[in-house]
C-alpha positions as CSV (number, residue, x, y, z in Angstrom):
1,X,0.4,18.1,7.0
2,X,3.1,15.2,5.9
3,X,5.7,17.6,5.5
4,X,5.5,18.9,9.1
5,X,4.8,15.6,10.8
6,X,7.8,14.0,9.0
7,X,10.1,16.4,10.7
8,X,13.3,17.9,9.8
9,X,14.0,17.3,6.1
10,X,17.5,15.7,4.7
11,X,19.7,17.4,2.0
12,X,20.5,13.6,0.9
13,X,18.1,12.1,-1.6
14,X,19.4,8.1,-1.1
15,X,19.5,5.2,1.2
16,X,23.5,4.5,2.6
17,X,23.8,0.9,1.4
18,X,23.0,-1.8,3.2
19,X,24.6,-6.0,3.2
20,X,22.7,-8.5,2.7
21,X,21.9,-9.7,5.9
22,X,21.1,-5.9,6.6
23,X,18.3,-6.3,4.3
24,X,17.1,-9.5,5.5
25,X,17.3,-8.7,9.1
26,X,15.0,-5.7,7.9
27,X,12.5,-7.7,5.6
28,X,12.1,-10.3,8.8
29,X,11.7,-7.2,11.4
30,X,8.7,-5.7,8.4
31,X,7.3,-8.9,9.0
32,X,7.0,-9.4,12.5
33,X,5.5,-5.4,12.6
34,X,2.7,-6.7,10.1
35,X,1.7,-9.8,12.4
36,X,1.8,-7.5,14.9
37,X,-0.3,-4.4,13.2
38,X,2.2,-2.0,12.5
39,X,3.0,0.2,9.6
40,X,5.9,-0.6,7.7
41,X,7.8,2.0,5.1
42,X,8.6,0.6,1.7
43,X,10.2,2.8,-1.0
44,X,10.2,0.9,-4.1
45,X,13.2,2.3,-6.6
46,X,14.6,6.0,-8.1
47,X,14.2,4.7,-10.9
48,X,10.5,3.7,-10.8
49,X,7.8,5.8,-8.6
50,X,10.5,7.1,-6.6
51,X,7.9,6.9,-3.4
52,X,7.8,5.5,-0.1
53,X,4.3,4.2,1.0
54,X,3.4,3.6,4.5
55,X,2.3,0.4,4.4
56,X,-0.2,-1.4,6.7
57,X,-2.0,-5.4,6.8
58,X,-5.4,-4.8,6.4
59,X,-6.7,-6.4,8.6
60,X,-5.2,-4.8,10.9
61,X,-6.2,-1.1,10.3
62,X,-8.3,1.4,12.9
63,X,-9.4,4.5,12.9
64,X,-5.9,5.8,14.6
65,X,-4.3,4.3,11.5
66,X,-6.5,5.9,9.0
67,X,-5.5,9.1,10.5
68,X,-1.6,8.4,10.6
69,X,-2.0,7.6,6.6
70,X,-4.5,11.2,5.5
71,X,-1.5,12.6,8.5
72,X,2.0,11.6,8.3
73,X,1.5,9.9,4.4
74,X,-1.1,12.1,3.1
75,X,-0.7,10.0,-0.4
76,X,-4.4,8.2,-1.9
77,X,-5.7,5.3,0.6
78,X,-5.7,2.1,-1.2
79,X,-6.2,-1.3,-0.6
80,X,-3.6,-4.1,-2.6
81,X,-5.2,-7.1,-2.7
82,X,-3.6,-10.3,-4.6
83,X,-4.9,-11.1,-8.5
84,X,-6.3,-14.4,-7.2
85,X,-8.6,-12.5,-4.7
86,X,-9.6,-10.0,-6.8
87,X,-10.5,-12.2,-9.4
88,X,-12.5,-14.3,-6.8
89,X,-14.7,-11.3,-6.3
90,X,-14.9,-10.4,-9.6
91,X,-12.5,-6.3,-9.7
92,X,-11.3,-5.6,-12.7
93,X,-8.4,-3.3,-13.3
94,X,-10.6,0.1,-13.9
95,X,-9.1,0.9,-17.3
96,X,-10.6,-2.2,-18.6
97,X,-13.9,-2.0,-17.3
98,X,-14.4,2.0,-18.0
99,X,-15.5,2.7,-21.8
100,X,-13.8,5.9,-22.1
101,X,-10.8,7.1,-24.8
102,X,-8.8,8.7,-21.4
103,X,-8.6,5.1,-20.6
104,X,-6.3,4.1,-23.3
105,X,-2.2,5.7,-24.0
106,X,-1.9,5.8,-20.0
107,X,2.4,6.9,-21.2
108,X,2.9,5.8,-17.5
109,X,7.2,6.7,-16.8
110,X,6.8,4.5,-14.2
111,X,5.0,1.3,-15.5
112,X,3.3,-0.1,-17.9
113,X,0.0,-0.1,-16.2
114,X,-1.9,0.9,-13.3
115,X,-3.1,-1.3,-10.6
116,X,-6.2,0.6,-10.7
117,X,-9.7,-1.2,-9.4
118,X,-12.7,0.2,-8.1
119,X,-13.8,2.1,-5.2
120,X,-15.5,0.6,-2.4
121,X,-17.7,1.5,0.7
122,X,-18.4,-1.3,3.1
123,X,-22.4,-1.5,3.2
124,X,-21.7,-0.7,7.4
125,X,-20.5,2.8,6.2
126,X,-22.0,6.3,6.2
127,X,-20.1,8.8,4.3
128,X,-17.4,6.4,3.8
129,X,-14.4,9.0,3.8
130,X,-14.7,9.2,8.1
131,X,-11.5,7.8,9.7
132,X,-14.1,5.1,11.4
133,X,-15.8,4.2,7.9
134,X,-12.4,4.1,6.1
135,X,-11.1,1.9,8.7
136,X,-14.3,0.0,8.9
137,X,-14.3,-0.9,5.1
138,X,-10.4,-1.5,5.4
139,X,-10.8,-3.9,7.9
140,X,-13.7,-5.6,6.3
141,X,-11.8,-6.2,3.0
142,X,-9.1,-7.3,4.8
143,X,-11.1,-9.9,6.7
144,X,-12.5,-10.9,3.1
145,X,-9.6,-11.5,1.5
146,X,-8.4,-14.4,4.7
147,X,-12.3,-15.9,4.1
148,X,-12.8,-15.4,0.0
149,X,-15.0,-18.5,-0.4
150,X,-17.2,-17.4,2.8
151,X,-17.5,-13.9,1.2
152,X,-20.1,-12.7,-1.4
153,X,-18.5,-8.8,-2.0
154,X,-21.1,-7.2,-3.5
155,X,-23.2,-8.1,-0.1
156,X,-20.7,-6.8,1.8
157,X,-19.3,-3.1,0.0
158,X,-21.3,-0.8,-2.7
159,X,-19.5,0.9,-5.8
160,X,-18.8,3.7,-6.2
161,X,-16.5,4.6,-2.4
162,X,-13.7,6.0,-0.6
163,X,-11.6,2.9,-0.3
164,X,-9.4,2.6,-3.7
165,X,-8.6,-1.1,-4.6
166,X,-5.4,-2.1,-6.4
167,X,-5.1,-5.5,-8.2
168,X,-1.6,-6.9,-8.3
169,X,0.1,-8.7,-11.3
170,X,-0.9,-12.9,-11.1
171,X,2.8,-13.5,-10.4
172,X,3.3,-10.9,-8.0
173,X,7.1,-9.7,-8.1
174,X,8.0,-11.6,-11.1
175,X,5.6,-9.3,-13.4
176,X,5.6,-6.2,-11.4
177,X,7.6,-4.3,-9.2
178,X,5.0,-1.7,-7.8
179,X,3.6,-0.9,-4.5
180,X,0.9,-3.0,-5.0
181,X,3.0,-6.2,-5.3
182,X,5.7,-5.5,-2.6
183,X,2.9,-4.9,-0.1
184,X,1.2,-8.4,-0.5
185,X,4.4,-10.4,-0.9
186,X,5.1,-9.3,2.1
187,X,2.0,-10.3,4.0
188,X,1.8,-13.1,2.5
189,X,5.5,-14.0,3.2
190,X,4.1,-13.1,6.9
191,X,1.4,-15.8,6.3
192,X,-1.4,-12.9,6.7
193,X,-4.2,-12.4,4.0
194,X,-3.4,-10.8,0.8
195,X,-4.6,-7.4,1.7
196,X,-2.5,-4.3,3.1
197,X,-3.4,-0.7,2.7
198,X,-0.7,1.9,0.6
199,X,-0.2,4.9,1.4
200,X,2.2,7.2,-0.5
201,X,4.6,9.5,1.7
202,X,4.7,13.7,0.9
203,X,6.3,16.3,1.7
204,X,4.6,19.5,2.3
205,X,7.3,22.2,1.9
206,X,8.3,20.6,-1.7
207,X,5.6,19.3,-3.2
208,X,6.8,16.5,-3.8
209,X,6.9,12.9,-2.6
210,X,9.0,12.4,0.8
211,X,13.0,11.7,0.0
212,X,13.9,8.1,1.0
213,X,16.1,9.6,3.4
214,X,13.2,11.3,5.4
215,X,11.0,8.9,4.9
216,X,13.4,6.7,7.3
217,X,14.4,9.2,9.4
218,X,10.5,8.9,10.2
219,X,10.5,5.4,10.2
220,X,13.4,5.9,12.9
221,X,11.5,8.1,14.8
222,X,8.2,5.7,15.0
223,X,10.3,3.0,15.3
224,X,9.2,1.5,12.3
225,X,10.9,-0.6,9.7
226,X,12.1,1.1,6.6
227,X,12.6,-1.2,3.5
228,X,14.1,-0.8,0.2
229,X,12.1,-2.4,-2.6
230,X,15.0,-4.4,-3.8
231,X,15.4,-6.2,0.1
232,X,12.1,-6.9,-0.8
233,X,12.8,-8.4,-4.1
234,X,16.3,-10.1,-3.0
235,X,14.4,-11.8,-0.2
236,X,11.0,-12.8,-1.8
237,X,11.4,-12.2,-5.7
């Protein structure tokens, strides 16, 4: 239960502000966490989603991290992988690929599209949705995306599954300001593959997605690092 595991909740609904070399200092502690297989909490902007995802490198994922994102996040496990790589094996964004009319006038407040892939099951996998076979197929894609020209995908994970894969914009932060892009510039800015997991933050006694204040007085807690989108984007836009 997010809500519960997050702790105390916050009246505030905003960040204090930060200087510059605040932000940086933060972006190059985020960095050294991913290298190092920690989580790292990126909110991306009030006026956009609003959300904070728990944020992971792919690579680096286990089963105890699977269970921190369903736990503490409780938001949809996805994998963000870079346009290049996903194009290498071939995703499409799913509203392309799916001849449906719910496809079309998405009226996103947020965006102008979703990130939206497929689903994927490493072929290793049972079920797929076990904290083991997440973290398995998680781990796998993460190891694909440092190794694309070794890597024939379709040998190595099935469609439909319980991994959701998010393809960013080609120019990353310069076309979109999502998630899905703030999570790969930063692990490529950490010289790791392309890949990290998102998972959005909740609260259980609103209903609602965890304020940006709670979500760092967790990230305090953990001793994780808590980023804003726009240190992201100052630093590495």
């Amino acid at each position: 239960m997010t809500g519960h595991h997050a702790g105390a909740r916050s009246n505030a609904s905003a960040p204090s502000e930060r200087s510059a070399t605040d932000a940086a200092g933060t972006v190059d502690s985020a960095l050294e966490s991913l290298r190092a297989g920690d989580p790292v909490l990126v909110h991306d902007a009030a006026d956009r989603e609003g959300e904070t995802d728990l944020i992971y490198h792919a690579a680096a994922v286990d089963s105890d991290a699977v269970a921190r994102l369903r736990n503490d996040a409780g938001g949809l496990v996805c994998v963000a992988l870079d346009h290049d790589t996903a194009d290498a094996f071939d995703l499409p964004f799913y509203s392309e690929e799916v001849d449906h009319p719910a496809t079309g006038d998405h009226e996103l407040g947020y965006d102008e599209r979703s990130s939206f892939s497929l689903t994927v099951n490493h072929r290793d996998t049972y079920t797929g949705i076990t904290d083991n076979d997440r973290s398995t197929t998680i781990r796998a894609l993460g190891e694909a995306a440092a190794a694309v020209d070794e890597t024939t995908f379709t040998d190595e994970f099935r469609v439909p599954g319980h991994v959701h894969l998010l393809k960013a914009a080609p120019g990353l932060l310069e076309q979109r300001e999502g998630h899905t892009e703030l999570g790969v510039a930063l692990a490529e800015a950490a010289d790791l593959s392309p890949a990290v997991v998102v998972c959005e933050m909740l609260d259980d006694e609103t209903g609602e997605a965890l304020t940006p204040v709670d979500a760092r007085a967790y990230a305090d807690r953990h001793g994780f690092a808590y980023l804003e989108g726009s240190d992201v984007l100052e630093r590495l836009g």
